[in-house]
N, C-alpha and C positions, 0 to 999 in steps of 0.2 A: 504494500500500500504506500503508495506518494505521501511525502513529508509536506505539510503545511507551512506557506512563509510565516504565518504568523505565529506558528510551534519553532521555527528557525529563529527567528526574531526573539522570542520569549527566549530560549536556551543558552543564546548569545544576551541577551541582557541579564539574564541571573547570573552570569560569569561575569560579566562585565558591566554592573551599573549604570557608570556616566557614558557608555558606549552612545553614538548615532549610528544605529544599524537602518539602513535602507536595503531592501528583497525584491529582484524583480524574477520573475519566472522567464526565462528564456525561452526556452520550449511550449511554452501551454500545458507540460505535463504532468508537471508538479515532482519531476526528479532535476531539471537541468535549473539552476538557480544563480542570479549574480548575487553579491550580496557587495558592499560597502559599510566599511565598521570604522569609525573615528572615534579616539579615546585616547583620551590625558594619560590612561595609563601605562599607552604606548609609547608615552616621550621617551627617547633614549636606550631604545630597544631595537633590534635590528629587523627586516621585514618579515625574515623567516622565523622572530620570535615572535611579532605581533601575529600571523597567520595560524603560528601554534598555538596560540594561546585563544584564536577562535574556535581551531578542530578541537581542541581541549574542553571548549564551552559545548561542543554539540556532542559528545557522551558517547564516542563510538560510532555514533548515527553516519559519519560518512563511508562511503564505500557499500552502503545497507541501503538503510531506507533513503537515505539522502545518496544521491546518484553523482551528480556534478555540484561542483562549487565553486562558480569563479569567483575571487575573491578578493578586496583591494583593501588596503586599509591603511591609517595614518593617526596623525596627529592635529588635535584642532587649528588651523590657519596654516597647516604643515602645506609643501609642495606637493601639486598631485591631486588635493583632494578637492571633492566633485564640493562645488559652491562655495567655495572662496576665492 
């Protein structure tokens, strides 16, 4: 069964509080998923720990129920990120 953005969204913000998590569906399928995560608590962490520290928020769920995940993430006012 397809993972819901708003169960993506919830799982990533119980790990992460102050996170802005934005979810779009790629696919229409409800496995192929972007997502976008901005959080302070990323300052000074490197991409591939900010990115862990999201698969870490979603509990196993990828490679399962969660199918794809593309995924970007930053820092508030950081380079890169979508609306600043």
């Amino acid at each position: 069964m397809p993972m819901d953005a708003h169960d993506i969204e919830a799982m990533i913000k119980a790990a992460i509080p102050d996170a802005e998590v934005t979810i779009r569906d790629l696919a229409g399928d409800g496995d192929h998923y972007a997502a976008t995560v901005i959080s302070e608590s990323f300052r000074g962490k490197s991409r591939v720990q900010q990115h862990q520290i999201v698969y870490q928020s979603l509990q196993g769920q990828m490679g399962g129920v969660l199918h794809a995940l593309a995924l970007q993430t930053g820092v508030p006012g950081g380079p890169g990120v979508p609306g600043t």
